[in-house]
C-alpha positions in Angstrom: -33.0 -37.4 -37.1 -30.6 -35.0 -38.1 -27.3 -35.4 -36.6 -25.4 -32.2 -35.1 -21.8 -31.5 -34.4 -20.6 -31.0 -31.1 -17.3 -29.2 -30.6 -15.5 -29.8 -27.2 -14.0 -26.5 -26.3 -11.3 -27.1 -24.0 -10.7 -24.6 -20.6 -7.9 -22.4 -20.6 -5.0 -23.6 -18.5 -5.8 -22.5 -15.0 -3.3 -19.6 -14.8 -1.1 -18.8 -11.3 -2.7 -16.3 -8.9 0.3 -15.2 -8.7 0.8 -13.7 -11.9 -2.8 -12.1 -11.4 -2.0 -10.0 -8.4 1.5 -10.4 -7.5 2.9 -9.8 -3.8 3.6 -6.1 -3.0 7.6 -5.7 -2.4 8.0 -4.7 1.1 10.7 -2.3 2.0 12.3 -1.2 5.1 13.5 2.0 5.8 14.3 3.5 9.4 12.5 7.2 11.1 14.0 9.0 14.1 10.8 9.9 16.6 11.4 11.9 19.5 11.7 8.8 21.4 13.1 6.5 19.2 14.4 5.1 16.2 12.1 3.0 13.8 12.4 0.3 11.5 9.3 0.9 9.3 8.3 -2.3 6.5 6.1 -1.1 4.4 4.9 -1.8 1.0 6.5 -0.1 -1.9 3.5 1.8 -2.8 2.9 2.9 0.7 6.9 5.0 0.5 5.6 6.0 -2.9 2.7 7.3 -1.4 4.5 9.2 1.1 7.6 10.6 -0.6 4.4 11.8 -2.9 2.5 13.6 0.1 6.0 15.2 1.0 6.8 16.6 -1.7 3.3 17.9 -1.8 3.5 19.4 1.4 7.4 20.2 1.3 7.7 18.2 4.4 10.4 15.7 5.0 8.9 12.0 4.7 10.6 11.4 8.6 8.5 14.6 9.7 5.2 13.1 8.4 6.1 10.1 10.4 6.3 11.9 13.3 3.0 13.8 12.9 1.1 9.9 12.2 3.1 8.6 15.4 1.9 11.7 17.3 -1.5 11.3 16.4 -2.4 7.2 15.9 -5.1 5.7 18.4 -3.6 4.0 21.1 -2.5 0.7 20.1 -2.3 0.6 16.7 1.0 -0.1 14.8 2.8 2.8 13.2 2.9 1.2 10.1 -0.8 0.7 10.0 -1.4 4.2 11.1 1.0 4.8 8.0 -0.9 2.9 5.7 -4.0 4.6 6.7 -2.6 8.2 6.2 -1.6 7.5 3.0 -5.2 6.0 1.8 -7.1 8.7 3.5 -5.0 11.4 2.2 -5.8 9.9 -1.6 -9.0 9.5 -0.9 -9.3 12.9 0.4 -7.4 14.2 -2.6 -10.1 12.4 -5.2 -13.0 14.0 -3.6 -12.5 17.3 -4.0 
């Protein structure tokens, strides 16, 4: 019988989630619509998004609020119509 060595490799420290994929920073800014003024949260990456697509367009970030506000299905939230702009208009972007 011969005899073999068996090494015990221990598992990595389970690491914090957290430092995986950490929280997006949210940031409020406020829009003047027609009919109101809006205090919009949105994630960093989402203003990033849309300074970006402004300064594509040469639009003022407020004025492509408007134009999502003007257009979003009834009932959805401004800031998900937002959100939604943004990713379809990069998505758009990558395709062509």
């Amino acid at each position: 019988m011969h005899s073999q060595k068996v090494s015990i490799v221990e598992a990595p420290e389970p690491r914090d989630p957290r430092s995986l994929m950490p929280w997006p920073t949210v940031v409020s800014r406020t829009v003047s619509l027609p009919d109101r003024r809006a205090k919009l949260r949105l994630e960093s990456a989402v203003w990033s998004g849309l300074d970006e697509i402004a300064r594509k367009q040469l639009r003022p970030v407020q004025e492509l609020c408007k134009d999502v506000d003007a257009h979003r299905p009834p009932g959805m939230p401004l800031t998900s119509a937002i959100r939604t702009y943004v990713l379809d208009y990069f998505r758009q972007t990558e395709a062509r």
